[in-house]
C-alpha positions in Angstrom: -15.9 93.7 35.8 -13.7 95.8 38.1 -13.8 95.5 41.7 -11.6 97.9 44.5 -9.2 96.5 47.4 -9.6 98.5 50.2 -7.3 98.7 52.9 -7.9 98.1 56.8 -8.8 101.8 56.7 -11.1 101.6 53.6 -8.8 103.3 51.7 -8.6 102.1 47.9 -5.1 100.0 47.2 -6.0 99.2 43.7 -8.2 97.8 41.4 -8.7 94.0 40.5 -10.5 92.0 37.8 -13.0 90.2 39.2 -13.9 86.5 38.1 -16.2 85.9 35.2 -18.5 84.2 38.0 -19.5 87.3 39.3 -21.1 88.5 36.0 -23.8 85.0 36.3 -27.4 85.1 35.7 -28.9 85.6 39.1 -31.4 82.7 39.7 -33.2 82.4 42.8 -35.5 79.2 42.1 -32.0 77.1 41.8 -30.5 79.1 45.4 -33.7 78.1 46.9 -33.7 74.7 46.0 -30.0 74.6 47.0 -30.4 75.2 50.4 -33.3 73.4 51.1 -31.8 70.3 49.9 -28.9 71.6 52.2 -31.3 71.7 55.6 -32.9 68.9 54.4 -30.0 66.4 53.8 -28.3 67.4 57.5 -32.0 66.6 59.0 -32.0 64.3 61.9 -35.0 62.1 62.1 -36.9 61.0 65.4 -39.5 59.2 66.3 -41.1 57.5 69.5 -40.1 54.0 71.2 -41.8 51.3 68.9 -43.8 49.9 72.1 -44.8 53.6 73.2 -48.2 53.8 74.3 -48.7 49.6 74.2 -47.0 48.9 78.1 -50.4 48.8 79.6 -52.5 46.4 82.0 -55.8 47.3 79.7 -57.9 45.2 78.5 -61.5 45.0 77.5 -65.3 44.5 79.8 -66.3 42.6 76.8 -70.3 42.9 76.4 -73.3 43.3 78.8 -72.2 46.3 81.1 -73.2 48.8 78.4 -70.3 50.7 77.9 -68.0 51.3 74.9 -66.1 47.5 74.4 -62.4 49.4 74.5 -59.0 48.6 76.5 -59.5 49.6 80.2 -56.9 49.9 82.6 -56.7 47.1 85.4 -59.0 48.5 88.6 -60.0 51.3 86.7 -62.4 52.3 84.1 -59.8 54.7 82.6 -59.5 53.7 78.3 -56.1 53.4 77.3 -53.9 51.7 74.2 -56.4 52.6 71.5 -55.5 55.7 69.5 -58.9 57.4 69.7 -58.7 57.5 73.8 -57.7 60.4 76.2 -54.3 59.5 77.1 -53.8 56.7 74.7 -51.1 56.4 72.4 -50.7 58.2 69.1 -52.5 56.6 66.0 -49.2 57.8 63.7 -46.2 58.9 65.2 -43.1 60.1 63.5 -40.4 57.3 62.9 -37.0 57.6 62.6 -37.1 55.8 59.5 -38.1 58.6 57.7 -35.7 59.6 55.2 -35.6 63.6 55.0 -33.0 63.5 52.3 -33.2 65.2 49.1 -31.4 65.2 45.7 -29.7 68.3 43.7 -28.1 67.9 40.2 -24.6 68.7 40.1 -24.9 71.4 37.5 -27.7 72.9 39.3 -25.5 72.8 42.6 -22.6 74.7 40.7 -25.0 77.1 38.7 -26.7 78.0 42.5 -23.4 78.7 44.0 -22.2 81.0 40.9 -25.5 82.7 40.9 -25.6 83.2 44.8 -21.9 84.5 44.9 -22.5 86.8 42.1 -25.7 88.1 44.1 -23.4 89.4 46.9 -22.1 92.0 44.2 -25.8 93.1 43.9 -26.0 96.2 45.8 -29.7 95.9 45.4 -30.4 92.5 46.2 -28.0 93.1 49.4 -30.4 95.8 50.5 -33.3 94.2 49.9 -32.3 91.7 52.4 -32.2 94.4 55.0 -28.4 94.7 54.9 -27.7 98.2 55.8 -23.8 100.2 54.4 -22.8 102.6 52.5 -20.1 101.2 50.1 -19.5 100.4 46.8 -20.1 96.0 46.4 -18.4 93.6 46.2 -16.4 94.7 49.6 -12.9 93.5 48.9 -10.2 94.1 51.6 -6.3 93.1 52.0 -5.3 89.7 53.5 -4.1 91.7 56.2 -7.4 91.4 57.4 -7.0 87.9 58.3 -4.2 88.5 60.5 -6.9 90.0 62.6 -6.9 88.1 66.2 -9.3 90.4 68.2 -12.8 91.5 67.8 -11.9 95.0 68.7 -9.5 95.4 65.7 -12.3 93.8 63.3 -14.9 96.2 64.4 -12.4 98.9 63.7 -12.2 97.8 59.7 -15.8 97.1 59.7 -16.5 100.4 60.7 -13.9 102.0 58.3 -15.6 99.7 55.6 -18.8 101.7 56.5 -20.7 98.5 57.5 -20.8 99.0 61.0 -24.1 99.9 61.3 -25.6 96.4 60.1 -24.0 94.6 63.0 -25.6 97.2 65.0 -28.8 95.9 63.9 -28.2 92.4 64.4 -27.2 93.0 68.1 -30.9 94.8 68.2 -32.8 92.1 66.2 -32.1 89.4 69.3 -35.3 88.5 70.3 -36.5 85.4 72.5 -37.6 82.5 70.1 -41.9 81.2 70.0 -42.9 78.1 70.9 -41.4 75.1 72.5 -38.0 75.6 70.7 -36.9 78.0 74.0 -36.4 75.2 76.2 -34.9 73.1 74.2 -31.3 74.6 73.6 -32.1 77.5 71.0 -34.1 80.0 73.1 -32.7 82.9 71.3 -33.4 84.2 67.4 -30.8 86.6 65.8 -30.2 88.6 62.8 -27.7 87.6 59.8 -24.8 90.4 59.5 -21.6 90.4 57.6 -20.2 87.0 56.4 -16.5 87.2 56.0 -14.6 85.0 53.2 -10.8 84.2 53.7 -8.6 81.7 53.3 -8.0 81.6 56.3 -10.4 81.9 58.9 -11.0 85.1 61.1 -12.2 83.5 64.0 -12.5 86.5 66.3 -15.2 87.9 64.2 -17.2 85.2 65.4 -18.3 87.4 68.4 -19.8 89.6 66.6 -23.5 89.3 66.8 -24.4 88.3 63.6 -21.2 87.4 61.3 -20.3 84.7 59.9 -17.2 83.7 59.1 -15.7 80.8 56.4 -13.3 80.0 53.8 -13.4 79.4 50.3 -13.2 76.1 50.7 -15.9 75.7 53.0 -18.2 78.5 51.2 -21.6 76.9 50.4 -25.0 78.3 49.3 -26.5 78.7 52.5 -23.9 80.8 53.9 -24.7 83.2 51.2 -28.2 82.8 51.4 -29.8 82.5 54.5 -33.1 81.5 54.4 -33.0 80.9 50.6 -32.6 84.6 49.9 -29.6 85.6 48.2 -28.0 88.8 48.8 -25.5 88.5 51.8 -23.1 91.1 52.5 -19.8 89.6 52.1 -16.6 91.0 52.6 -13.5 88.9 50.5 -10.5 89.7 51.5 -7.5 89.2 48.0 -6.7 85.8 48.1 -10.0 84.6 48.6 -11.1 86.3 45.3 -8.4 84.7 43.6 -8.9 81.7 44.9 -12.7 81.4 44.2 -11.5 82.6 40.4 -9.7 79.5 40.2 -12.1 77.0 41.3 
């Protein structure tokens, strides 16, 4: 399998082989189970203070005032402590001994990664994620590209690459989050764009609303698959190719 380096401009340099991991078997149960082992394994469990609910004055009227024989607060006939009360504490609360983590086998790891990198040379699987371009997959550029140090110049090669237009719709896909989650430090929601491979990492395409940006060595399944669908458009520059040939 043959695959084009494009210049900065999107010109074509040459032609490369590409890795034989390219041409795996696309398998989407194994991606998904990938990456929810991934989410799952970085979890962070929480949980209420042991005595939560218990630091109260109530205690029962006993028998004869015919009423309901439950804790009530000191000076008060307010019911508190038991579980099945208004205001009373929770009958079973999350703990933080919970363990969230789950278990992948090692060939099924591997397999999910060649399977999910391979899926970014998909031209129909990238669309069907909603990527929009108009270029021939996988996007390979020069390792000129990482010299890059402003987001001006990278939007300049994205655009040249024809893939402009999907970080375009990432910037319009910002929406405000539901639910209690916007007031507690992630109010906002945002698109998946470009993810950018190197060996060394681009970092001023990090202000680009929706890319991603990483290094062969710290490529993983999720990256490629967000939301346990594979199909990201990726743009390798050379040396990362090579590199990901080699390991």
């Amino acid at each position: 399998m043959k695959g084009r380096v494009l210049s900065l401009k999107g010109k074509t340099r040459k032609k490369v082989d590409l890795p034989e991991l390219f041409d795996e078997f696309y398998r989407p149960d194994l991606i998904k189970k990938a990456v929810v082992v991934s989410q799952a394994n970085r979890r962070q469990a929480y949980g209420p203070q042991s005595t939560a609910g218990l630091k109260t004055s109530a205690a029962s009227w006993g028998s004869g005032r015919g009423v309901a024989q439950v804790p009530r607060l000191k000076n008060s006939s307010r019911v508190a402590r038991v579980p099945q009360a208004v205001g009373g504490r929770r009958a079973h609360p999350p703990t933080v001994t919970k363990v969230f983590a789950e278990k992948i086998n090692k060939k099924e790891r591997q397999k999910a990664m060649r399977s999910a990198i391979a899926a970014t040379a998909n031209s129909d699987l990238v669309k069907a994620r909603g990527h929009r371009f108009d270029a021939t997959l996988p996007l390979i550029v020069v390792d000129a590209f990482e010299e890059l140090v402003t987001a001006r110049q990278i939007a300049e090669v994205l655009t040249a690459l024809n893939v402009w237009q999907d970080v375009e719709k990432a910037k319009r896909g910002k929406r405000v989050r539901a639910g209690k989650g916007k007031r507690r430090g992630r109010r906002y929601k945002s698109k998946k764009s470009v993810l950018i491979i190197s060996t060394k990492p681009v970092l001023a395409a990090r202000n680009l609303p929706g890319v991603d940006v990483t290094t062969v060595d710290q490529l993983n399944v999720e990256l490629m698959a967000p939301g346990t669908h594979a199909g990201r458009l990726a743009i390798w520059t050379q040396s990362a190719i090579n590199a990901v040939g080699k390991g």
